[in-house]
N, C-alpha and C positions, 0 to 999 in steps of 0.2 A: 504494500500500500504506500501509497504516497504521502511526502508531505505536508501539500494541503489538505489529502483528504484527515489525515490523521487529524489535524488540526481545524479542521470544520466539525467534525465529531464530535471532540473534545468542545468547541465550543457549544455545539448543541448542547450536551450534555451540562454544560454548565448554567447557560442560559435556561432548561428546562427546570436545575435545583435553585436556580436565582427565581424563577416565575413560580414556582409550591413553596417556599421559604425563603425568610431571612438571609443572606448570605453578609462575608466580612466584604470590608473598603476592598484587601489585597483579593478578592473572588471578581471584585466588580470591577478593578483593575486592570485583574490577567483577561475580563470580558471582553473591556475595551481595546486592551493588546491584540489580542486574538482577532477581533472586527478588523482593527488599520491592516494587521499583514495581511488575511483574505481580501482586503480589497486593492491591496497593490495589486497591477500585473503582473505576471509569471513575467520571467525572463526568456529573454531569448536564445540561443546558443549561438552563437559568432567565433564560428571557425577559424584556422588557418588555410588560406588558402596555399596551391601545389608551388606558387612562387617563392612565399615562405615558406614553406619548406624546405624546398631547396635552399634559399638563402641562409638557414640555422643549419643545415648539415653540411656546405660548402665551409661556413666559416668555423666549422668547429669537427671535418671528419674530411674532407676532401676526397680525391681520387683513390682507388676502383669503388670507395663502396658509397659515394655519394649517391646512386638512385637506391640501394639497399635502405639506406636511413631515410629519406623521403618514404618511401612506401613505408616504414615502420611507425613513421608520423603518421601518415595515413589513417591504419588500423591500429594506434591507440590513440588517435582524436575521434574513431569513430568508436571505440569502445567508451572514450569518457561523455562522449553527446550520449551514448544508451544510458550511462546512467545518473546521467544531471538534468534531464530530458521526460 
């Protein structure tokens, strides 16, 4: 699960014991917390593009295995967008 969802839950959940009971200031606090971040927008993933790439393995790995390390950029930029994403 993700987490906004986790964190939309949790604020139901709080909201439902804030609406049958009393709750403290620090309940009504972490509610109002909870609302601001859900209503920010998600982010977006903003890559590296193939030129960068190459420019970080050129100046830090050069000849025979500079397309080696591009393609390694590759598939773990696209393993950390699965899961930041």
């Amino acid at each position: 699960m993700r987490d906004r969802e986790l964190m939309q839950q949790a604020l139901n959940k709080l909201e439902f014991f804030a609406y049958m009971k009393s709750v403290s200031e620090d309940t009504k606090s972490l509610i109002t917390a909870l609302r601001e971040r859900l209503a920010q927008p998600n982010r977006v993933w903003v890559g590296l593009e193939e030129e960068d790439l190459f420019d970080i393995a050129s100046v830090n790995f050069g000849e025979p295995d500079l397309l080696l390390f591009v393609e390694m950029g590759k598939l773990v930029q696209k393993e950390l967008k699965e899961l930041n994403t």
